[in-house]
C-alpha positions in Angstrom: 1.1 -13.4 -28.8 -0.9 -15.1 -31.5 -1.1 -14.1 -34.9 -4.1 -12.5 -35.5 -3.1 -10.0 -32.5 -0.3 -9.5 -33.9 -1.6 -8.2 -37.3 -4.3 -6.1 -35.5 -1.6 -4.8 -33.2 0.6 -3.7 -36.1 -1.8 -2.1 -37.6 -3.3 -0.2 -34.9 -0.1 1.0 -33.3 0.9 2.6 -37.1 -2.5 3.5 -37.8 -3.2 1.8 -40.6 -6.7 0.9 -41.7 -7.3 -3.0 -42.6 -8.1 -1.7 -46.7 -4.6 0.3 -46.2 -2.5 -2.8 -44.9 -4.1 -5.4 -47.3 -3.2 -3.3 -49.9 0.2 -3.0 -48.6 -0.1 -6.8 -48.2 -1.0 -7.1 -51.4 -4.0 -8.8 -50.2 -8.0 -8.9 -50.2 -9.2 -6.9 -46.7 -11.2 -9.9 -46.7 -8.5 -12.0 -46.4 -6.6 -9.7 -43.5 -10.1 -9.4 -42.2 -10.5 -13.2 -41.8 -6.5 -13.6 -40.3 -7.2 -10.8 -37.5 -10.3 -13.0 -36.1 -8.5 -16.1 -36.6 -10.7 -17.7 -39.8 -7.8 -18.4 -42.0 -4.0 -18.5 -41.4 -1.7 -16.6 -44.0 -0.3 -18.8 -46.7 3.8 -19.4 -46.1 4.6 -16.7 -49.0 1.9 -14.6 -47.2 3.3 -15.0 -43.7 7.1 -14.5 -45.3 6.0 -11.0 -46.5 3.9 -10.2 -42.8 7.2 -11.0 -41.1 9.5 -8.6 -43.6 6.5 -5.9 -42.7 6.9 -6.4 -39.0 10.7 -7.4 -39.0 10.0 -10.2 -36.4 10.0 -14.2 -37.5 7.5 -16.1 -38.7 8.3 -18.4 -35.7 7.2 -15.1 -33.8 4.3 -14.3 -35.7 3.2 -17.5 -34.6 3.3 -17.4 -31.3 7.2 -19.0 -31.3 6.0 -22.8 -31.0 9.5 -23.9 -32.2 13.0 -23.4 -30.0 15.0 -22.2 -33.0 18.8 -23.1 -32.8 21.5 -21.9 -35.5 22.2 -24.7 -37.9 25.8 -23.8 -37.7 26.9 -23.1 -34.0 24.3 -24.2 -31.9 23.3 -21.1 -30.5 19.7 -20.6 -29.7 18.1 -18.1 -32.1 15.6 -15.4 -30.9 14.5 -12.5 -33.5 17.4 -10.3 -32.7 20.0 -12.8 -33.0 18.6 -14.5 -36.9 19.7 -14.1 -39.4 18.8 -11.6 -42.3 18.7 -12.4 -46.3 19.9 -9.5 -48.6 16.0 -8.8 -49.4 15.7 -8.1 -45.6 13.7 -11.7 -44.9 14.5 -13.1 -42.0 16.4 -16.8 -42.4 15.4 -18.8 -39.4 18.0 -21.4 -40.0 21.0 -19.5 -38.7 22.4 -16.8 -36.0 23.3 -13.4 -38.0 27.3 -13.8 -36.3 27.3 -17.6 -39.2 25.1 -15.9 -41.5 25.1 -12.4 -42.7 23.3 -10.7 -46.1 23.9 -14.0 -47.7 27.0 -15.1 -46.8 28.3 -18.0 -44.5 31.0 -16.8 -41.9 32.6 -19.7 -41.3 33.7 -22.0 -43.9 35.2 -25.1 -41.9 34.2 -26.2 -38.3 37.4 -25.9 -36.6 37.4 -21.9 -37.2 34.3 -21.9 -35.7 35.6 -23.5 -32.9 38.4 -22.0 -31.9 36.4 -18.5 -32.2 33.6 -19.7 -30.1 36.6 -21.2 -27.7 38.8 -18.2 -27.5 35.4 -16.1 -26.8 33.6 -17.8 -24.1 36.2 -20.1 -22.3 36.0 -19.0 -18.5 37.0 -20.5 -14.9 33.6 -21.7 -15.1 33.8 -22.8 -18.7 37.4 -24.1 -19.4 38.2 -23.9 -22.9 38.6 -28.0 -23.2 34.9 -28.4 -21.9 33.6 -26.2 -24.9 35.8 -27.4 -27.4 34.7 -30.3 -26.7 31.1 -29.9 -26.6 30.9 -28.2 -29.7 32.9 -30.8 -30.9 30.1 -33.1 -30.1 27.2 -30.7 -31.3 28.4 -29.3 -34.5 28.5 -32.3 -36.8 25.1 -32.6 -35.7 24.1 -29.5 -36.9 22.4 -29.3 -40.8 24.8 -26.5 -41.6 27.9 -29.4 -41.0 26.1 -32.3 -42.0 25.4 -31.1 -45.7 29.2 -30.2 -46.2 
């Protein structure tokens, strides 16, 4: 869904007028106006505080154009599996199992591998295969490249 139909949507489904919601938005209605028919895109505080309002991403609210992938393990990230900051802002950088209200989970890489191991080896996934693939991945990752 694009982003103007998502702002109308929102809207409409909690019945809110547009002079209601750019107030809430802290906005001009001409502004929200000009976003719901696709004039002007939000600026990135303003789509920040449109995804906190909606709880989805701002890689949502745009129509997902990006495959997001946590920065620590790899996994690919869809709005119920990112990350939250303590303000309640989603952080698209990380799964919320590495990153939770703030805080990293895991602290060095082999911890993270042996969880991830002990929880998703399988006949069809033996645990040397993933242990070695995340091996391979990880130090890839920003999360393990910046420690």
């Amino acid at each position: 869904m694009s982003l103007k139909r998502e702002i109308k949507s929102y809207r409409i489904l909690n019945d809110i007028s547009q002079e209601e919601m750019a107030q809430q938005l802290n906005v001009s209605t001409d502004d929200l106006i000009s976003w719901e028919k696709g004039e002007k895109m939000p600026s990135d505080d303003e789509l920040k505080i449109l995804s906190k309002k909606f709880n989805v991403s701002v890689n949502t609210l745009l129509g997902s154009p990006k495959q997001l992938i946590c920065q620590c393990c790899g996994m690919p990230l869809d709005d119920a599996a990112i990350s939250k900051e303590p303000d309640g802002t989603f952080n698209e950088e990380y799964c919320q199992w590495c990153y939770n209200d703030g805080k990293f989970t895991y602290d060095d890489m082999e911890t993270l591998i042996d969880f991830c191991v002990n929880q998703f080896a399988s006949e069809q996934f033996p645990a040397d295969q993933i242990r070695e693939s995340m091996e391979e991945r990880l130090p890839k990752l920003n999360y393990w490249k910046n420690r």
